[in-house]
N, CA and C of each residue as an Amber inpcrd file, in Angstrom:
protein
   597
   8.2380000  24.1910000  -9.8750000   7.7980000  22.8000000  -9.9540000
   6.2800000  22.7610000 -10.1070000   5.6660000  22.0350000 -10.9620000
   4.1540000  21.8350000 -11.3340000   3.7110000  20.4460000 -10.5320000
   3.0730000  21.0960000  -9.9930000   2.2380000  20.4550000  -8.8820000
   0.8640000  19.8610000  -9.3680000   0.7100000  18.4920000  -9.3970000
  -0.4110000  17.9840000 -10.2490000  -1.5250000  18.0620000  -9.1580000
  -2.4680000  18.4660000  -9.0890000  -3.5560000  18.9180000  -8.1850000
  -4.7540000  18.2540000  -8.4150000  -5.1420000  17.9920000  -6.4120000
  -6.3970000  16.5570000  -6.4120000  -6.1270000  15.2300000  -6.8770000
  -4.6810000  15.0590000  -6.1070000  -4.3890000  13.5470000  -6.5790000
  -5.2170000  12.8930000  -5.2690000  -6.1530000  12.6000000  -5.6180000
  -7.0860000  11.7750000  -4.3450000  -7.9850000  11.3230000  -5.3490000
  -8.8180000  10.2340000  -4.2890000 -10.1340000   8.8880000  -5.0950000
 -10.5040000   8.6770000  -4.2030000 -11.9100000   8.3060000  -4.2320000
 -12.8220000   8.0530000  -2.9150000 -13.5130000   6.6290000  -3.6310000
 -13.8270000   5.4880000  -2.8960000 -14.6230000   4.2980000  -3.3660000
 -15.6290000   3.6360000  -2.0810000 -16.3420000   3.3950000  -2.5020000
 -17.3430000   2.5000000  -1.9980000 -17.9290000   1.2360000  -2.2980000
 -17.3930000   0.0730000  -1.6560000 -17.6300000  -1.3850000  -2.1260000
 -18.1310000  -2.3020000  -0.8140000 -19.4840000  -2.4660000  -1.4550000
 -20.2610000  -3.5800000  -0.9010000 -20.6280000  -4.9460000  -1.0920000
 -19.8430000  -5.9260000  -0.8090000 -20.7920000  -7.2310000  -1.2710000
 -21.2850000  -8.2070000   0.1670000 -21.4600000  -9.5000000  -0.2270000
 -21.9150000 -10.0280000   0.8170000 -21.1900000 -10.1820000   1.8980000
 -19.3790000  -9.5640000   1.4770000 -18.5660000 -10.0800000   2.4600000
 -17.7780000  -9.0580000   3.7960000 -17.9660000  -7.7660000   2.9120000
 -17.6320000  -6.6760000   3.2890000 -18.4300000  -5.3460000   3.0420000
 -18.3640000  -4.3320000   3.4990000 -18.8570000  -2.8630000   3.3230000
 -17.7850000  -1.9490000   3.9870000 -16.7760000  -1.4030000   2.5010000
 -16.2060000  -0.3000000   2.7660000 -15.8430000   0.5470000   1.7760000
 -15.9300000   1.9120000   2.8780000 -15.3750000   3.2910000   1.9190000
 -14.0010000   3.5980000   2.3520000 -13.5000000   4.0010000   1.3350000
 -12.4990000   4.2880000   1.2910000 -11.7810000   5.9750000   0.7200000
 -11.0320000   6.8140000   1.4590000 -10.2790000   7.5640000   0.8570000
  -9.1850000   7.7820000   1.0740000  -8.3450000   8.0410000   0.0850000
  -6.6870000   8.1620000  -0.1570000  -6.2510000   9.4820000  -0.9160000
  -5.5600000   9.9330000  -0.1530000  -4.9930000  11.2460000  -0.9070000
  -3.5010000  10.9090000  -0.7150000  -2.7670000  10.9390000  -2.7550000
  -1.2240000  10.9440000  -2.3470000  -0.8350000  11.9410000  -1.8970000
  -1.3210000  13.2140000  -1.8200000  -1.0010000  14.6630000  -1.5780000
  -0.8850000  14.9210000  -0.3060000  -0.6180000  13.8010000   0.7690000
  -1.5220000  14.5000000   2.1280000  -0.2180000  14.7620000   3.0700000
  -0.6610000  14.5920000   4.6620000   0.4500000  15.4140000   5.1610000
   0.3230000  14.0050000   6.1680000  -0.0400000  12.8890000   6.2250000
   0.2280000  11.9030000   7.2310000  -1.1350000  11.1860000   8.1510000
  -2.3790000  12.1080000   7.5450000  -3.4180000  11.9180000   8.5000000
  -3.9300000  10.6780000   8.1990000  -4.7360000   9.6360000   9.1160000
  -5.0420000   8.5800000   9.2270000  -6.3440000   8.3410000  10.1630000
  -7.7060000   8.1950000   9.6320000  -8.0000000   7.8280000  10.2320000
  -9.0150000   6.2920000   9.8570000  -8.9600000   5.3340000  10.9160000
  -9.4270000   4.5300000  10.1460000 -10.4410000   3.4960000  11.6420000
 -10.9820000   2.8170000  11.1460000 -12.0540000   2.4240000  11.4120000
 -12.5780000   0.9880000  11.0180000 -11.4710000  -0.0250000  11.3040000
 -11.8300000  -1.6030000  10.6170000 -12.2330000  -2.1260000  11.8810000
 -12.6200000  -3.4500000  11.2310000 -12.3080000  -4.9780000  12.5910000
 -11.3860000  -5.8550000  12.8060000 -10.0840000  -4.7120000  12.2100000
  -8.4930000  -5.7010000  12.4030000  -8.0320000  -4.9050000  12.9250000
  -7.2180000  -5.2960000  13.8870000  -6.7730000  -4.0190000  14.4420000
  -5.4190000  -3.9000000  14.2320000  -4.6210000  -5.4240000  13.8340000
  -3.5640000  -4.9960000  13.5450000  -3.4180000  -4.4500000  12.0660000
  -3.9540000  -4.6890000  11.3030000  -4.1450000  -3.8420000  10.0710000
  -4.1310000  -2.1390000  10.1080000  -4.8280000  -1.7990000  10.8840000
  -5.1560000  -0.8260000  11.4810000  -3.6850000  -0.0710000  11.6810000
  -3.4420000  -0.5890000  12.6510000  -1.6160000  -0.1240000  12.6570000
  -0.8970000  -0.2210000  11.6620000  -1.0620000  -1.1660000  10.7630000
  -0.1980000  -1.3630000   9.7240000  -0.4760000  -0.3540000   8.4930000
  -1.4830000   0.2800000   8.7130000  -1.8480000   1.2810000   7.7400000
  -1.3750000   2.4410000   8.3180000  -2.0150000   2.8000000   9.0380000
  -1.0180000   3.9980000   9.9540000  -0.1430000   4.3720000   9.4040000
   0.9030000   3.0160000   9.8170000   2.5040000   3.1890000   9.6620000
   2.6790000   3.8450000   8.4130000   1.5380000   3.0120000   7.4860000
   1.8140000   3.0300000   5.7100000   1.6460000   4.3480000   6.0030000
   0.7160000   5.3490000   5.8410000   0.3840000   6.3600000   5.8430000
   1.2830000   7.6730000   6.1970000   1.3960000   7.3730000   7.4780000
   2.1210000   8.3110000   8.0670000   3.3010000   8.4580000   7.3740000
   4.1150000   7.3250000   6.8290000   5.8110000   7.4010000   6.4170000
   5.6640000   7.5200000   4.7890000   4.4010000   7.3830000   4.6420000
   4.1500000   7.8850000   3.2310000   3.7040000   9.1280000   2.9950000
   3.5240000   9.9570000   4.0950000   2.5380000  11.4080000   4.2500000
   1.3980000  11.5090000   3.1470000   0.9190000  10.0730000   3.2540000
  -0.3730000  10.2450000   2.4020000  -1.8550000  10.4960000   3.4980000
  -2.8320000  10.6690000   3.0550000  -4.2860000  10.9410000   3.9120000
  -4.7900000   9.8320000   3.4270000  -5.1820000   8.8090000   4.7340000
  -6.1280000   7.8310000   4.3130000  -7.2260000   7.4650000   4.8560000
  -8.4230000   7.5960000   5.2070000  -9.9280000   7.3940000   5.5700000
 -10.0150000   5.7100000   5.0960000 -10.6250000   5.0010000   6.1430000
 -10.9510000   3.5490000   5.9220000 -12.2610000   3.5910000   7.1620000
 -13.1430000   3.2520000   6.4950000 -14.4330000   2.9470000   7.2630000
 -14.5070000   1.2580000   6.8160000 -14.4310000   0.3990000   7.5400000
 -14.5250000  -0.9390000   6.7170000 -15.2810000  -1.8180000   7.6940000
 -16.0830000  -2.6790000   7.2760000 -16.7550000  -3.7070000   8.0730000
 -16.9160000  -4.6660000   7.2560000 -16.6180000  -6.2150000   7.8450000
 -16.7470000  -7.5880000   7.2450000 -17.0200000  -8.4200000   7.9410000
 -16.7380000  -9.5510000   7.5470000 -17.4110000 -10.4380000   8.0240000
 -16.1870000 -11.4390000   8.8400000 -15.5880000 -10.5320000  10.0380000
 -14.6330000 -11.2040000  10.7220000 -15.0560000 -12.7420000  11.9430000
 -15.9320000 -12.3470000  12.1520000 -16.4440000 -14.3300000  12.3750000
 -16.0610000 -15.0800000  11.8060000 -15.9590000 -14.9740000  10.7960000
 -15.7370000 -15.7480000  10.1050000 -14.0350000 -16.0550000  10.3060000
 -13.3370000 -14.9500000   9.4920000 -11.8360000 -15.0650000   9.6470000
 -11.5660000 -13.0150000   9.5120000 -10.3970000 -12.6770000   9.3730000
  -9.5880000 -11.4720000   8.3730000  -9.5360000 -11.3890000   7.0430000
 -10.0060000 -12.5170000   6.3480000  -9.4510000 -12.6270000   5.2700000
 -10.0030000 -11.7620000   4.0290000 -11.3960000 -11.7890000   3.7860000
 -12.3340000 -10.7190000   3.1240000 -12.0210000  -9.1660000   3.4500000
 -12.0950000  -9.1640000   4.6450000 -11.2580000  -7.8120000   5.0100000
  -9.9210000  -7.0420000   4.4460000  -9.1900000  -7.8440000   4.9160000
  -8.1330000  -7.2220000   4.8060000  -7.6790000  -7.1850000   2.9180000
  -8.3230000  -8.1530000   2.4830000  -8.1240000  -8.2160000   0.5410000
  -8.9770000  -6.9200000   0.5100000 -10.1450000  -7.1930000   0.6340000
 -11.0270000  -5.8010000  -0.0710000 -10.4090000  -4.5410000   0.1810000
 -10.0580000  -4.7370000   1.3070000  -9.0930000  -3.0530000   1.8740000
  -7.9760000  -2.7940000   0.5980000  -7.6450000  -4.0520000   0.3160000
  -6.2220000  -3.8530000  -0.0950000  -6.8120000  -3.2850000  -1.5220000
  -8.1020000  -4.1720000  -2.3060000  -8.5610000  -3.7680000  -3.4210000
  -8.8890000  -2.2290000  -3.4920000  -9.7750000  -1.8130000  -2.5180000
 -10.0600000  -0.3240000  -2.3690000  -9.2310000   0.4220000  -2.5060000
  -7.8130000   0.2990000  -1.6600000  -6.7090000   1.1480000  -1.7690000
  -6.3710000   1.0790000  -2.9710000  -5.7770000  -0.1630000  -3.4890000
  -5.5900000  -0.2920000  -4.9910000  -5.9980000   0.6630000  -6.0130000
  -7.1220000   0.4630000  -6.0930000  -8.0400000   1.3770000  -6.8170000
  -8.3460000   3.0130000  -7.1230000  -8.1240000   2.9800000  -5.4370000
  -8.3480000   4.3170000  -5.5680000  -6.5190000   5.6110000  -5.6550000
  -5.3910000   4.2880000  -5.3510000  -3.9610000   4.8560000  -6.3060000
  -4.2150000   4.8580000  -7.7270000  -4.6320000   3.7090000  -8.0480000
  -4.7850000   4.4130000  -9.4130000  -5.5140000   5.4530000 -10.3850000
  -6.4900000   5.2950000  -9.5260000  -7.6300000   6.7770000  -9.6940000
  -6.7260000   8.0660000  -9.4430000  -6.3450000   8.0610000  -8.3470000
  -5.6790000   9.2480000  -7.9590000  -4.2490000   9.5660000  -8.6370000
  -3.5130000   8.6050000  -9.5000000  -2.5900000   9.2810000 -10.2110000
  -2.7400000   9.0850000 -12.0230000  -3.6730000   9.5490000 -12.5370000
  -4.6590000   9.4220000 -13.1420000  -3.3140000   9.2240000 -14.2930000
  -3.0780000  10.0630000 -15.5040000  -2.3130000   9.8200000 -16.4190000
  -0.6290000   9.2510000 -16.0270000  -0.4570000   9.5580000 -14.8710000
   0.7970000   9.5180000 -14.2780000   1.9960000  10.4110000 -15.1750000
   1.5070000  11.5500000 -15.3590000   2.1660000  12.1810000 -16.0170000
   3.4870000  13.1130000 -14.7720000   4.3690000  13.1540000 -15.4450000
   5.4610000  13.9070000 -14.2350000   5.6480000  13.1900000 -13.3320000
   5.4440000  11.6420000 -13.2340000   5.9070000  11.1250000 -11.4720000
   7.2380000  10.4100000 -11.9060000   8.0130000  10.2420000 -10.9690000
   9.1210000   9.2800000 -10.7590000   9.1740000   8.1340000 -11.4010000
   8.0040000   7.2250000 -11.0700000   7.5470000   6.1470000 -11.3300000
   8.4110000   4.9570000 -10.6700000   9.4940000   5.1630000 -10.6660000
  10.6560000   3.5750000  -9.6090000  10.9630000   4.4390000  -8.5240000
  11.2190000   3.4420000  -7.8810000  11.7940000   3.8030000  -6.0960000
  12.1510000   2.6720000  -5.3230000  13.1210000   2.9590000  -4.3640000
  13.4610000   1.4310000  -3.8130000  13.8110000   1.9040000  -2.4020000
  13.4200000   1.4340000  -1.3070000  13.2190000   1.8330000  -0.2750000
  13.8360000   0.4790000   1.0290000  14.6510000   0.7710000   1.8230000
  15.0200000  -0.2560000   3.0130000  14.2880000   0.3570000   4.4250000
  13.7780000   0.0340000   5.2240000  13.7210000   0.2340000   6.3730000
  14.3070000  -0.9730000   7.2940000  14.9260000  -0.4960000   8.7790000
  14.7440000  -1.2560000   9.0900000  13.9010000  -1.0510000  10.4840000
  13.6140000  -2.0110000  11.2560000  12.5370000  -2.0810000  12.4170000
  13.3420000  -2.6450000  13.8750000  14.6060000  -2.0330000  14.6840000
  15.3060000  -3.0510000  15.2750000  16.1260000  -3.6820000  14.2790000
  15.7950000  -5.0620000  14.5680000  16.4370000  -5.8600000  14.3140000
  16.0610000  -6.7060000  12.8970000  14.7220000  -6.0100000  12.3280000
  14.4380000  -6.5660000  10.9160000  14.9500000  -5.5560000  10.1450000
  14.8730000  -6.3020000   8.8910000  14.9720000  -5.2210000   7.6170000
  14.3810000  -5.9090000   6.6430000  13.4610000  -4.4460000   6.3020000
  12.5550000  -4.7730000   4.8730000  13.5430000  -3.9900000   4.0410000
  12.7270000  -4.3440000   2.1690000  13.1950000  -3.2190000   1.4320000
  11.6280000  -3.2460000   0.6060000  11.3370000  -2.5120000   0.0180000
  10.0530000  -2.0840000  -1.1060000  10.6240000  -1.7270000  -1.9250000
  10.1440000  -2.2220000  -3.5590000  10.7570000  -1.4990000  -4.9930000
   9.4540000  -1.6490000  -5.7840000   8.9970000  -0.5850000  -6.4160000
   7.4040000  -0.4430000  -6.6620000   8.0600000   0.3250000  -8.2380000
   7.5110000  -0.2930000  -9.5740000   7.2370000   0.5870000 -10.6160000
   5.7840000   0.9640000 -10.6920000   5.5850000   1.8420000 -10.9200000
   4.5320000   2.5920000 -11.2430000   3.9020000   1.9990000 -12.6480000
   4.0030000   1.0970000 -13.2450000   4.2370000   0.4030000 -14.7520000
   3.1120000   0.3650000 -15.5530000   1.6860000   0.1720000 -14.6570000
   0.2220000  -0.2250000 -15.4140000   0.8130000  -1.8630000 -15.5670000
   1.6640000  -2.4610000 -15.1930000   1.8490000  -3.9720000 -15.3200000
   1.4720000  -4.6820000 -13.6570000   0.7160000  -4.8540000 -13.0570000
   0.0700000  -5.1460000 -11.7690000   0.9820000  -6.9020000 -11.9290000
   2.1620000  -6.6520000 -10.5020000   2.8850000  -8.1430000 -10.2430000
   3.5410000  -7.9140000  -9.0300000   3.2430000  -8.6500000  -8.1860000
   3.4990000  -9.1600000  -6.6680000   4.9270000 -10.0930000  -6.6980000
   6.2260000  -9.7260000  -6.3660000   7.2230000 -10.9200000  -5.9000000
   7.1850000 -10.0640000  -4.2950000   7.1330000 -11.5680000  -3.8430000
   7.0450000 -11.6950000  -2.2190000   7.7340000 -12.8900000  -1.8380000
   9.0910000 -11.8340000  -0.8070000  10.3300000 -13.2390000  -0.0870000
  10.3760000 -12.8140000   1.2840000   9.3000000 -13.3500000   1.7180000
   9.5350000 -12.9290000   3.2760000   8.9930000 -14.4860000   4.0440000
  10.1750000 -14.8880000   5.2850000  10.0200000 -15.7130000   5.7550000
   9.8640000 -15.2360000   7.5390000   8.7330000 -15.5200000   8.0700000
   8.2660000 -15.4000000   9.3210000   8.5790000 -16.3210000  10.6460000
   9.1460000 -15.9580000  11.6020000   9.4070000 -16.8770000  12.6480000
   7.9760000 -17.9930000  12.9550000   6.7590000 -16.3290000  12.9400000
   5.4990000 -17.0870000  13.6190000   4.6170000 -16.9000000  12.1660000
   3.0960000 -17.6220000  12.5980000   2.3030000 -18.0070000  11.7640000
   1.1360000 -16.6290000  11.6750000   1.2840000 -16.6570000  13.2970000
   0.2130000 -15.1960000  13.8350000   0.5470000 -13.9560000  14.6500000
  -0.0010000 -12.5050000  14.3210000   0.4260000 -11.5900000  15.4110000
  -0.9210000 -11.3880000  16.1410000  -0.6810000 -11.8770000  17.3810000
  -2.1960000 -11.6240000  18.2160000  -2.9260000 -12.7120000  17.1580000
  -4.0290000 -12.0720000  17.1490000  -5.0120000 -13.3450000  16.3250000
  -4.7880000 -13.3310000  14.7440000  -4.0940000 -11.9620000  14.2130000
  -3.9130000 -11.3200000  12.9940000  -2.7550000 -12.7690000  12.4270000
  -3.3430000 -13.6060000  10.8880000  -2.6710000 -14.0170000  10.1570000
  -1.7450000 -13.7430000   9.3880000  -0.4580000 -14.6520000   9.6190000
   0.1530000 -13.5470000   8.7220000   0.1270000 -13.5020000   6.8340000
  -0.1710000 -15.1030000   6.8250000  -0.1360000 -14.9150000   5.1550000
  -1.2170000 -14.0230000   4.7360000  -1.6710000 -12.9480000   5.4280000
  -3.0120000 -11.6730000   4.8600000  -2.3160000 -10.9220000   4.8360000
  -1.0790000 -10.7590000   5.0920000   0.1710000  -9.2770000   4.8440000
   0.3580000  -9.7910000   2.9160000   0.8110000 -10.9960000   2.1920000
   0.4830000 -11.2790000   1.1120000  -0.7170000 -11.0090000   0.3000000
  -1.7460000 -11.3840000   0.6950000  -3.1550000 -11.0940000   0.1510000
  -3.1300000  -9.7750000   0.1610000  -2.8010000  -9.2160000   1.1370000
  -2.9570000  -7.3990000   0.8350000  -2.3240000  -7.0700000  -0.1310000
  -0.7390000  -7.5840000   0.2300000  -0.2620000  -6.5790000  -1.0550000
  -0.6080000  -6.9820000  -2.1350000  -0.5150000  -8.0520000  -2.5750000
  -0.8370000  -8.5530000  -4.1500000  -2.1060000  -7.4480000  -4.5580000
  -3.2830000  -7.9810000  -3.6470000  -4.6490000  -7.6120000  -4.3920000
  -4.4150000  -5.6040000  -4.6690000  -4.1300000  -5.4170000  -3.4840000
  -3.4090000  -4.0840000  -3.9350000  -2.5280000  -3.6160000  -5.4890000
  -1.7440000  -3.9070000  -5.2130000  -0.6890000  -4.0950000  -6.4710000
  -1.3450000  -4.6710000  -7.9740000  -2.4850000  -5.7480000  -7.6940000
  -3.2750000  -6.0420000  -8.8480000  -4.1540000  -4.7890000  -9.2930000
  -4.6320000  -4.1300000  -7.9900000  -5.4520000  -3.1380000  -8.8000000
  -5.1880000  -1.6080000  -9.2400000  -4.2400000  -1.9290000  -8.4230000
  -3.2890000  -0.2360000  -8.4260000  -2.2790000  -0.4630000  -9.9330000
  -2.7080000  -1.4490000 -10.5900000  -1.3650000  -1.9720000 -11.2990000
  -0.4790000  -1.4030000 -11.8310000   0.2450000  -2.0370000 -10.2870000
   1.9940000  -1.6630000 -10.1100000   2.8300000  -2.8990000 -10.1170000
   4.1500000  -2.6120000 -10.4600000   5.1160000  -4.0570000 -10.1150000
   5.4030000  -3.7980000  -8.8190000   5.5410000  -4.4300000  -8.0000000
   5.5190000  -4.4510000  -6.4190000   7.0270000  -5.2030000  -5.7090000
   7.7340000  -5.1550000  -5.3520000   8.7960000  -6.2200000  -4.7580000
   8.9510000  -5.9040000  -3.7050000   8.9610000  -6.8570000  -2.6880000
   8.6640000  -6.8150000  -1.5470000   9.6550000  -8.1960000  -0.7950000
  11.0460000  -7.4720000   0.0130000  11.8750000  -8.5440000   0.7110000
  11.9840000  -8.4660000   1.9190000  11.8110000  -9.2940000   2.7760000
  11.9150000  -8.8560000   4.1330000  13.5480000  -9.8910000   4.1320000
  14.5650000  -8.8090000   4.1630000  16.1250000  -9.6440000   4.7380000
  16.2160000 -10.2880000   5.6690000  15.6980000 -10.2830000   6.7490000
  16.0830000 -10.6490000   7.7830000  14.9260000 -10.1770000   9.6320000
  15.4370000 -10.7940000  10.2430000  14.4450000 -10.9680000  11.7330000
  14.1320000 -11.2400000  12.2690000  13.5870000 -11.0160000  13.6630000
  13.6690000 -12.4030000  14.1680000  12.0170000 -12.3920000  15.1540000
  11.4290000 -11.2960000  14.7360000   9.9550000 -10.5850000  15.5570000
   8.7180000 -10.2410000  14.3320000   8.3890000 -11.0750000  14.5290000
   7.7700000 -11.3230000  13.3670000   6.3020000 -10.0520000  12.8790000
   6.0740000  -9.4890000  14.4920000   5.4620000  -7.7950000  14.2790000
   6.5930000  -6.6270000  13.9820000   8.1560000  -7.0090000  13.9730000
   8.8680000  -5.9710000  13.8130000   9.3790000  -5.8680000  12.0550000
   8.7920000  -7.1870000  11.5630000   9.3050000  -7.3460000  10.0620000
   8.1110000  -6.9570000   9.2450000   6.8610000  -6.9510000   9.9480000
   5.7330000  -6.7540000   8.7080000   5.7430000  -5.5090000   9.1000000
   6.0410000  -4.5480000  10.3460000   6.1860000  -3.2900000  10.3500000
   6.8500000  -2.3650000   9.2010000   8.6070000  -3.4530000   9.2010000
   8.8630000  -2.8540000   8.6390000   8.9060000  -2.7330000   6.7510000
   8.0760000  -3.6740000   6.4300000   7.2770000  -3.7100000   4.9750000
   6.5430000  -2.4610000   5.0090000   5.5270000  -2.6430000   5.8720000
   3.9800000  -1.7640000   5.8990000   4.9560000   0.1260000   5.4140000
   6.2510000   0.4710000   6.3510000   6.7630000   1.4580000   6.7170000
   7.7290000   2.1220000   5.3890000   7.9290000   0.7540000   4.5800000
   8.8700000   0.7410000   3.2100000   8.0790000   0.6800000   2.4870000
   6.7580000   0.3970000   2.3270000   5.7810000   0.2410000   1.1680000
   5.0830000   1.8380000   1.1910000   5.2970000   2.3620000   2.3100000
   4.8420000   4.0430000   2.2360000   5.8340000   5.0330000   1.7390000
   7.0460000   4.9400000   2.2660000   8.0870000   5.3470000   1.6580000
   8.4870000   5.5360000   0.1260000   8.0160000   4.2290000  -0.1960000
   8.6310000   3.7070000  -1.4850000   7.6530000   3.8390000  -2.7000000
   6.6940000   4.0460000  -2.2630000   5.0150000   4.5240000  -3.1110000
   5.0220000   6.2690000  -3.1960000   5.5220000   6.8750000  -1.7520000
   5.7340000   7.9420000  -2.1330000   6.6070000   8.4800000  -3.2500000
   7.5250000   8.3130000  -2.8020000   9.1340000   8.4510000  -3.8160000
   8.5700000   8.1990000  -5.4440000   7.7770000   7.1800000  -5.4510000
   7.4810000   6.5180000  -6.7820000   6.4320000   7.7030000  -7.5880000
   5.6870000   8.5200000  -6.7660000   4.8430000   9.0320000  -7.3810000
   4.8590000  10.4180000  -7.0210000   6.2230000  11.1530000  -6.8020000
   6.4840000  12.6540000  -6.7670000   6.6650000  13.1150000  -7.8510000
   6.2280000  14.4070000  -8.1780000   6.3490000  14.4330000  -9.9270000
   7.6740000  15.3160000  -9.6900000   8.3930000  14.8210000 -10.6220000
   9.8120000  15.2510000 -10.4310000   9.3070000  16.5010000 -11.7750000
  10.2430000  17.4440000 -11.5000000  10.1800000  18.4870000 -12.7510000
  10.6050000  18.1900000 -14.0040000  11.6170000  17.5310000 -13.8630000
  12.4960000  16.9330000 -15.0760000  11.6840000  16.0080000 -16.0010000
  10.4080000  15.6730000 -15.3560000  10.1830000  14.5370000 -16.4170000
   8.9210000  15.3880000 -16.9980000   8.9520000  15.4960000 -18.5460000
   7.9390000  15.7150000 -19.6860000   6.9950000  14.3820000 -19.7790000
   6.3200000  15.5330000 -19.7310000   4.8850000  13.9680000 -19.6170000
   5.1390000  12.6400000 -18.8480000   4.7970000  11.2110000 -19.9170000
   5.0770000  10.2810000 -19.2540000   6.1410000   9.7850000 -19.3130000
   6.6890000   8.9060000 -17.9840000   8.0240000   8.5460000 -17.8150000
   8.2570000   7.3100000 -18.6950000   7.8750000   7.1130000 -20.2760000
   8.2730000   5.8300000 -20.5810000   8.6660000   6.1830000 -22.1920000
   9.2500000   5.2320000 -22.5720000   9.7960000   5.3600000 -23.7770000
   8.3150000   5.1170000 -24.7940000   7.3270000   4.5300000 -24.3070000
   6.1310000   4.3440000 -24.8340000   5.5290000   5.2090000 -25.3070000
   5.3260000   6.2210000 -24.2700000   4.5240000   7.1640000 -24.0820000
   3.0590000   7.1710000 -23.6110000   3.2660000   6.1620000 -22.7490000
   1.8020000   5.4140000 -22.2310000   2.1820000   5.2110000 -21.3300000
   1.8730000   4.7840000 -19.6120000   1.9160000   4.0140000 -18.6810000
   0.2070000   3.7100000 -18.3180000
């Protein structure tokens, strides 16, 4: 099996609202370390990470006085960015994957093409509005802005639940899963996976 080597991207983005670096390796073995002013984000990356056995570094600072909201998008942009950096031609990957977890008593599922077509469908309905102080419509803003820059098709359902930290868990936990799967280079596939010959 040919092993595509240094699938990792490192970024650095500053504006008036935020200052963060970022690194992501799809290659990695689960490590996480990170360093925001959300903390439930914080966990929610983790999760991503770990069940994705990717390596992710987040040094991030914003302007949380204010709200989460600058935060947690730019994160999502950085990451974005730096998947697509890191699976550069996308030559040999999977490219689809469809993934269920469940969390208890929720169940997510994640279905991610790898496409170069960047599109967000999001059906998830929440008991509550907030976890701790953490908003929840910024679990949306993440993924989209993510998915816009990583551009991937993204689908994202939460079935069912009734704990509204046990359902975005189990997104965060299916969106690692399901990103992995999406971007293992299977042997079988010659070059790129499309009838195009482009992604």
């Amino acid at each position: 099996m040919t092993q595509q080597l240094d699938r990792q991207a490192s970024i650095k983005r500053t504006t008036s609202e935020t200052d963060i670096e970022l690194t992501f390796n799809l290659d990695g073995s689960g490590v996480c370390e990170l360093e925001t002013d959300v903390p439930f984000l914080n966990h929610m990356l983790d999760l991503f990470t770990k069940h994705g056995q990717f390596d992710l570094k987040v040094d991030a600072r914003g302007d949380v006085e204010i709200d989460d909201h600058h935060t947690v998008e730019d994160i999502g942009i950085c990451l974005g960015q730096t998947l697509r950096e890191a699976l550069g031609d996308k030559r040999g990957i999977k490219r689809y994957a469809s993934v269920f977890v469940p969390m208890d008593e929720a169940l997510a599922q994640v279905v991610i093409d790898v496409s170069n077509r960047p599109h967000l469908e999001y059906r998830a309905e929440y008991p509550s509005a907030t976890v701790g102080s953490f908003s929840v419509e910024l679990v949306k803003e993440f993924l989209w802005k993510f998915a816009l820059e990583a551009r991937i098709t993204l689908h994202v359902i939460v079935h069912y639940g009734e704990n509204t930290h046990h359902m975005i868990e189990a997104v965060f936990k299916a969106l690692g899963r399901a990103l992995d799967e999406a971007t293992q280079i299977d042997p079988r596939v010659k070059g790129v996976p499309s009838t195009k010959g482009l992604l």
